[in-house]
C-alpha positions as CSV (number, residue, x, y, z in Angstrom):
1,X,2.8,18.0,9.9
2,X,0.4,16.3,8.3
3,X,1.5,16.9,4.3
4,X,4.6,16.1,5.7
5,X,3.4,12.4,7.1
6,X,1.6,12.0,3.6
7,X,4.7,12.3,1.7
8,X,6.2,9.9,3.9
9,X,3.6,7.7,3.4
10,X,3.7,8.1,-0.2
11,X,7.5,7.6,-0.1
12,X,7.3,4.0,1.2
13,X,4.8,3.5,-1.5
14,X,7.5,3.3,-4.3
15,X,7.8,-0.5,-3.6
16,X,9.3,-2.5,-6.7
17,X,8.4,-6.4,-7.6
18,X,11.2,-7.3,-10.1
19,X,10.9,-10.6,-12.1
20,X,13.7,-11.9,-14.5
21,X,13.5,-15.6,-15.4
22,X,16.6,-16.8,-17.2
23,X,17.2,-20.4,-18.9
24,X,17.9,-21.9,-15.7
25,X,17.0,-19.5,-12.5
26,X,14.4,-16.9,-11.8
27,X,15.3,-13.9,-10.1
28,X,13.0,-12.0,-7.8
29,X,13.5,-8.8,-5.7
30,X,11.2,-6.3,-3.9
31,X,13.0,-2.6,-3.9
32,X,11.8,0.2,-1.9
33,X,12.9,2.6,-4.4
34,X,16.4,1.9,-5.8
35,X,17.1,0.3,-2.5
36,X,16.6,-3.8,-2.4
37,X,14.9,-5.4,0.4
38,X,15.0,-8.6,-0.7
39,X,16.6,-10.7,-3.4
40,X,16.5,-14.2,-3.8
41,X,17.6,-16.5,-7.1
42,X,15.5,-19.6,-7.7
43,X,18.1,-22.2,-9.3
44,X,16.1,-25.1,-11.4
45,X,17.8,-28.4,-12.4
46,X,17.7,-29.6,-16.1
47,X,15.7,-32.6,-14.6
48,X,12.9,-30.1,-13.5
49,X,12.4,-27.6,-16.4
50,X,12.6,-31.4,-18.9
51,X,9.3,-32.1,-17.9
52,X,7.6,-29.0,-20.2
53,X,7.7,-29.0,-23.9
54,X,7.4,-25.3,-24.1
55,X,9.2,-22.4,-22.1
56,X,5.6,-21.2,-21.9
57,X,4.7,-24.6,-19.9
58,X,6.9,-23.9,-17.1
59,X,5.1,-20.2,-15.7
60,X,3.0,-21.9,-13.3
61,X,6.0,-23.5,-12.3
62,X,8.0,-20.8,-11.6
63,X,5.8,-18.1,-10.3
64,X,4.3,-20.8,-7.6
65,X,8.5,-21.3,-7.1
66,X,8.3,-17.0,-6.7
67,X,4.9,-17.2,-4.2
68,X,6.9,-19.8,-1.5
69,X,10.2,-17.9,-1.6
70,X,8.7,-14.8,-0.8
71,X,6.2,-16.5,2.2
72,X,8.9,-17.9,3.2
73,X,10.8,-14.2,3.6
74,X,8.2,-12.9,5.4
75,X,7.8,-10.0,2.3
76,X,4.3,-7.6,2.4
77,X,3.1,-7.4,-1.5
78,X,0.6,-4.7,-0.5
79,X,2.6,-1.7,-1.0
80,X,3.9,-3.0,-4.2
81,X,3.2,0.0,-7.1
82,X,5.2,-1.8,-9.8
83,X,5.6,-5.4,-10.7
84,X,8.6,-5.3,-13.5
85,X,9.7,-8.2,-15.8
86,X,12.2,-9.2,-17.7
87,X,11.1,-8.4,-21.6
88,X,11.3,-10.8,-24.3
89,X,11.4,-12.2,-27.6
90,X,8.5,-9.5,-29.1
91,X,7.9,-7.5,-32.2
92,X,11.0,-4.8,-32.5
93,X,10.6,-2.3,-30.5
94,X,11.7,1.0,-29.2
95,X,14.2,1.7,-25.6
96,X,11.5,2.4,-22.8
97,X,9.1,1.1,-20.4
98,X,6.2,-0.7,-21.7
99,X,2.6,-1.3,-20.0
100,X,2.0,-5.0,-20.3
101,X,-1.2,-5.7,-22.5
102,X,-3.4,-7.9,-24.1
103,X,-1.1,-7.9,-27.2
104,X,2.3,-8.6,-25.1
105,X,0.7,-11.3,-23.3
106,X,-0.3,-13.1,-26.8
107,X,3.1,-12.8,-28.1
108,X,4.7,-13.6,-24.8
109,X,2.1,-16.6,-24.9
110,X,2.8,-18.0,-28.9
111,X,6.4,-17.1,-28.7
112,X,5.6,-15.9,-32.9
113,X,9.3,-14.0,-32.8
114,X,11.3,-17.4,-30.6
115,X,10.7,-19.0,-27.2
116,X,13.2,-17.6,-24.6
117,X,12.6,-17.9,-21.3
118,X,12.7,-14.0,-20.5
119,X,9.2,-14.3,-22.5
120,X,8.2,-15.5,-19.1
121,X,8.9,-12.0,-17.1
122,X,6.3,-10.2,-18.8
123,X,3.2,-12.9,-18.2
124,X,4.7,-13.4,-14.4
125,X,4.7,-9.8,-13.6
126,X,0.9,-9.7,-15.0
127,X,-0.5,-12.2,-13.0
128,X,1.1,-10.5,-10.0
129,X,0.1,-7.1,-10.6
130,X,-3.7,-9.1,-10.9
131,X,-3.6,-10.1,-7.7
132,X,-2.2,-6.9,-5.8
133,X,-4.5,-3.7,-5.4
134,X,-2.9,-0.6,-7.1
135,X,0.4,-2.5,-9.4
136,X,0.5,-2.6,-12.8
137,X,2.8,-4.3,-14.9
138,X,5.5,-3.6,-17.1
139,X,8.8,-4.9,-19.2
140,X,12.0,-2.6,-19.8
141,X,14.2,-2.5,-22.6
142,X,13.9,-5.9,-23.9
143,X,16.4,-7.5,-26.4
144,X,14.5,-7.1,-29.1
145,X,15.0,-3.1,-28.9
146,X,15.6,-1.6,-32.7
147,X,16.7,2.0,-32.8
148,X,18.9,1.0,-35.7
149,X,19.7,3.9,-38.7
150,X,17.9,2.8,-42.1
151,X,21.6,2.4,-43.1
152,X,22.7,0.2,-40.8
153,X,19.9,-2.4,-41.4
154,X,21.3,-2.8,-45.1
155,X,22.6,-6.3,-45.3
156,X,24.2,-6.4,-48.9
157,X,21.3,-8.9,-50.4
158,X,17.6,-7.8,-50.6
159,X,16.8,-10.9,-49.2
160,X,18.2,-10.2,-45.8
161,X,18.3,-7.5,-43.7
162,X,20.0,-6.8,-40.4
163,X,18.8,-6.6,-37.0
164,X,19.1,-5.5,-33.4
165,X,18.9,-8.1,-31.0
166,X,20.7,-7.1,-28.1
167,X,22.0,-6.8,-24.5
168,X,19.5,-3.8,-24.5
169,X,18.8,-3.5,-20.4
170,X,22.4,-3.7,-19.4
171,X,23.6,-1.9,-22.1
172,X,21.3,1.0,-21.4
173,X,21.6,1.0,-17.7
174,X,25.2,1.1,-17.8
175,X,25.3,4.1,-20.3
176,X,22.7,6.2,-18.2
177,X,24.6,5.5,-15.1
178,X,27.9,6.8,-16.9
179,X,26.5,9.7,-17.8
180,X,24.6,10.7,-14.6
181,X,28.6,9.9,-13.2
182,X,29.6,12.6,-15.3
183,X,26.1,15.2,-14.3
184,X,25.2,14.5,-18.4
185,X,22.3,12.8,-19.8
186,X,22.0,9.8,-21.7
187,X,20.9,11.9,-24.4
188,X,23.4,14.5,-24.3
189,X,26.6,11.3,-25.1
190,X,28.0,9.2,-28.4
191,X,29.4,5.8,-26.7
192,X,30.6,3.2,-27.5
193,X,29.3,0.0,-25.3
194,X,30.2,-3.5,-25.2
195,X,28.6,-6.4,-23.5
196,X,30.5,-9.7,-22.5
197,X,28.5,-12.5,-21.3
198,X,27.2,-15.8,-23.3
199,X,27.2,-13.9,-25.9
200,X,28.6,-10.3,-26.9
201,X,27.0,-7.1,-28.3
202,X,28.6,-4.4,-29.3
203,X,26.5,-1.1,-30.1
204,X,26.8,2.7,-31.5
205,X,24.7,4.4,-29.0
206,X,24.1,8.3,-30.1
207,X,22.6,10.7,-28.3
208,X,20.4,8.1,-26.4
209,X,19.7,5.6,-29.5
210,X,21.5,2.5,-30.3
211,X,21.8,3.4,-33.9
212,X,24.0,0.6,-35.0
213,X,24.7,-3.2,-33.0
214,X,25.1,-6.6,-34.3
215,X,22.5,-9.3,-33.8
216,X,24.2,-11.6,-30.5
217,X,21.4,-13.7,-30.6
218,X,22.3,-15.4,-33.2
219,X,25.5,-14.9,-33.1
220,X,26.4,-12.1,-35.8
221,X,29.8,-10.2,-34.6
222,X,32.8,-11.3,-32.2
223,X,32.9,-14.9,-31.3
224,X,32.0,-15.1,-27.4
225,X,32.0,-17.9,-24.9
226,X,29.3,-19.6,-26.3
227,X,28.6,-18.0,-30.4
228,X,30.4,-18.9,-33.4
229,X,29.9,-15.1,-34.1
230,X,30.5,-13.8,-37.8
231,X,31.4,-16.6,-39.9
232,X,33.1,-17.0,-43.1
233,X,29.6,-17.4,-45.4
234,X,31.5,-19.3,-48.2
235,X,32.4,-21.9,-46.1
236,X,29.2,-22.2,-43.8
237,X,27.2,-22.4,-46.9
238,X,28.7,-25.7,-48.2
239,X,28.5,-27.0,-44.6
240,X,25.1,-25.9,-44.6
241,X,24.4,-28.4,-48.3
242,X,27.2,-30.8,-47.4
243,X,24.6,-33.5,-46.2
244,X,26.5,-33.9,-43.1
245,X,24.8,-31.5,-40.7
246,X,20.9,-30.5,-39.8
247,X,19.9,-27.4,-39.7
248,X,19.7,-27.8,-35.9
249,X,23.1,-29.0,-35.5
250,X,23.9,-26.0,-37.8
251,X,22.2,-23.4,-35.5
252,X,23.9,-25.1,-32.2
253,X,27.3,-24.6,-34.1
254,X,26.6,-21.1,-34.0
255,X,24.8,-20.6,-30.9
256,X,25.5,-22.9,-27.6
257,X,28.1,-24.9,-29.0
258,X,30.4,-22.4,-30.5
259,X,33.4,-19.9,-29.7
260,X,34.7,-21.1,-26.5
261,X,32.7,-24.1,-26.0
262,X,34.1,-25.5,-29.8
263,X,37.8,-24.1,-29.3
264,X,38.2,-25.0,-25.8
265,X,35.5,-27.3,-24.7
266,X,34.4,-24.6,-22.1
267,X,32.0,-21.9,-21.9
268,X,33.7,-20.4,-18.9
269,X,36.4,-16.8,-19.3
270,X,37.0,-17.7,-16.1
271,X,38.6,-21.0,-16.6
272,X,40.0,-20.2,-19.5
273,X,41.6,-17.1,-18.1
274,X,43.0,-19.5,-15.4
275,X,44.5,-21.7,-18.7
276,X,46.0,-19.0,-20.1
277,X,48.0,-18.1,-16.6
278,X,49.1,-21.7,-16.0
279,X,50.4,-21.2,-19.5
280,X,47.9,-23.4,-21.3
281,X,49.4,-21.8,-25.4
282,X,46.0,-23.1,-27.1
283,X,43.4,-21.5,-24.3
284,X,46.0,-18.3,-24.9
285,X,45.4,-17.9,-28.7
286,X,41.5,-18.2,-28.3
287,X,41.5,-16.0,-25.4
288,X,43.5,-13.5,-27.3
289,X,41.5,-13.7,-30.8
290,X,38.3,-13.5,-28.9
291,X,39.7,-10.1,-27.4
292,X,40.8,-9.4,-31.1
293,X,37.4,-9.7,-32.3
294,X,35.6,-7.4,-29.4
295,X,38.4,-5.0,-30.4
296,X,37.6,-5.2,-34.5
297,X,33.9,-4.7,-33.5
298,X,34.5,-1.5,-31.2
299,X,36.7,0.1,-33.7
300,X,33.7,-0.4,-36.3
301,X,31.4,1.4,-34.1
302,X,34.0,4.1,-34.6
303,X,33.2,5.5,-38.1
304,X,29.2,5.1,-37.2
305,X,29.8,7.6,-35.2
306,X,31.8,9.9,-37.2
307,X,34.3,9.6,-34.5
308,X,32.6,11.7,-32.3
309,X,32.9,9.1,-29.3
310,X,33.2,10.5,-25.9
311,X,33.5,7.4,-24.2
312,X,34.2,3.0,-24.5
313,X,31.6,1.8,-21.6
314,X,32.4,-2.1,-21.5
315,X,30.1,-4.6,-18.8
316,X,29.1,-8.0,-18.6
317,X,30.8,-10.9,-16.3
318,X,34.0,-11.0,-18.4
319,X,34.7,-7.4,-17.8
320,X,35.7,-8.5,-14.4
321,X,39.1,-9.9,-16.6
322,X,41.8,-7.7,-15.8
323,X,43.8,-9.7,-18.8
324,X,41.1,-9.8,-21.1
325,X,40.4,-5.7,-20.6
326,X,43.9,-5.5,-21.2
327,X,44.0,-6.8,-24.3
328,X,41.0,-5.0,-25.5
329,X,42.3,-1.6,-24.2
330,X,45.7,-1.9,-25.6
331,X,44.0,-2.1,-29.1
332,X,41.3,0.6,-29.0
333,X,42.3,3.1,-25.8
334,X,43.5,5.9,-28.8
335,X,39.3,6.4,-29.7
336,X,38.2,7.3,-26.6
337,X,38.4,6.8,-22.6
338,X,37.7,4.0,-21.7
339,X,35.4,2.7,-18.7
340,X,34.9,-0.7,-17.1
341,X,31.4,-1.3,-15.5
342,X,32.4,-5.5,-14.2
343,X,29.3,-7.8,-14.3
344,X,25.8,-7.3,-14.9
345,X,22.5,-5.8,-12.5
346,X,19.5,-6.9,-14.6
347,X,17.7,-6.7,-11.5
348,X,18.7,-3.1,-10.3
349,X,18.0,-1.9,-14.4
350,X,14.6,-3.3,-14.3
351,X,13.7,-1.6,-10.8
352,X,15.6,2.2,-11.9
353,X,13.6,1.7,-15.3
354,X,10.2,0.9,-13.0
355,X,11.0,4.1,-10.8
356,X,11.0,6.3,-14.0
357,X,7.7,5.6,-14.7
358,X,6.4,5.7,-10.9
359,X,8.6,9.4,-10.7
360,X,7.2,10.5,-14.2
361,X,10.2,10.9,-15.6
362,X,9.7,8.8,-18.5
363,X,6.3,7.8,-20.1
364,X,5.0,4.5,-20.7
365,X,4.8,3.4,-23.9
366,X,2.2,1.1,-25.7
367,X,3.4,-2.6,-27.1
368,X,1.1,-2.6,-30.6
């Protein structure tokens, strides 16, 4: 009776604090195992986050913003054994779990590889795990995740060289999920997998490696809601020395201000999904080119993977578009089956990532 009560007692242990700050909320959830017990997102106005020059400036903000919301839920932190974050803008790195350390937190600090405000989720979770008795901290499968083949980083020009920035932590989540559906391991699966949001990723992942993906930070790839994607480099080079443009400008032409937002004037599938039924013909040739692209982009991944796909995995908020799957699968359904995961569970990924580490069944590994 009494092992029995201990492992009870250990089982309530696996509590979970999950942080993900995103440009303009911050996410926070305690999960007893897989299971959430609370979830709350912290909305900030433009007016708010104005007042800090740096992304950096704002983590007192928001982790005081964290402390009241979960007061105010009446939530116990003492039984907490893992505080996860978000991951950021680092140094490449491998898929995994990662230890926050005195390393992270400078790069999260100095923002060396770009400001984002996941850089945030990594210093929050570390100040947490300071003040609670037996947590440590840790990131999951941020974007900057590079498991990309030698081959693939070849750009075409010495100067440059291609690279993975990507919706790693959905992207992985959703491809371990479809193979636990199937009583398979990640590992043991070539997929194909394709994020819609903001912006869209499309990646080779074999046998548990994302061996090929284009860059969606920057807008490399299909044209999404809110990128420019690949653009025709003649042209965007004389725009570039045409006088008429900073390079700022430039960069919000690619990223923020392009696909969608410049065709349109919306960076919303949704509305421009509604266009298209109402019978709006210019919001129905970008919506269909955009679904063009994300179809161009699976059907590279094809030959990266010697053909040997056993699955399409496609997530992310416009995956709930019954018309825009539809013209996607119409286009690529002869490569493999195809599999619709709608929408996006940052939080859950960061909290089944955490329990890894608390179950061993993955090891930490070290941010150098």
């Amino acid at each position: 009776m009494e092992d029995y009560m201990k492992n009870v007692y250990i089982h309530e242990q696996k509590r979970i604090l999950v942080i993900n700050p995103g440009s303009t909320t911050t996410k926070v959830a305690v999960y007893k195992n897989s299971t959430p017990i609370f979830l709350k997102t912290i909305k900030h106005s433009i007016e708010d986050l104005k007042k800090f020059n740096k992304i950096t400036d704002q983590f007192q903000y928001r982790k005081d913003l964290i402390c009241k919301e979960i007061t105010y839920a009446e939530i116990s932190l003492e039984n907490i054994k893992v505080v996860i974050g978000r991951g950021g803008l680092l140094k490449p790195i491998e898929s995994g779990v990662y230890e926050v350390n005195d390393e992270m937190i400078k790069d999260l600090k100095n923002s060396p590889f770009g400001e984002h405000a996941s850089n945030l989720g990594g210093l929050i979770a570390y100040e947490f795990s300071q003040s609670l008795p037996n947590a440590k901290a840790y990131i999951a499968d941020p974007v900057v995740v590079d498991e990309l083949d030698d081959i693939a980083r070849i750009s075409g020009h010495p100067a440059f060289s291609r690279v993975s920035i990507f919706h790693a932590l959905n992207q992985k989540a959703i491809a371990r999920d479809h193979a636990k559906s199937l009583m398979k391991k990640y590992e043991d699966l070539n997929l194909i997998v394709v994020h819609l949001g903001g912006g869209i990723t499309v990646a080779a992942h074999k046998k548990g490696r994302v061996i090929d993906v284009n860059n969606g930070l920057d807008g490399e790839g299909p044209f999404s809601p809110e990128r420019s994607g690949t653009l025709p480099v003649g042209q965007l080079v004389s725009m570039c020395f045409s006088g008429k443009y900073t390079e700022k400008k430039i960069r919000r032409m690619i990223k923020g201000e392009g696909g969608l937002v410049a065709y349109l004037g919306t960076n919303s599938a949704y509305e421009t999904e509604k266009r298209v039924i109402k019978g709006d013909k210019k919001a129905k040739k970008y919506f269909e080119a955009m679904a063009y692209q994300v179809s161009k982009a699976i059907g590279s991944m094809c030959p990266v993977l010697k053909g040997n796909v056993d699955a399409i995995l496609i997530t992310g908020g416009i995956a709930h578009s019954k018309l825009f799957m539809n013209l996607i699968i119409e286009r690529v359904y002869r490569i493999a089956p195809i599999h619709v995961y709608p929408g996006e569970d940052e939080m859950r990924a960061l909290a089944l990532n955490a329990l890894r580490i608390i179950n061993n069944e993955e090891k930490c590994k070290v941010y150098k």
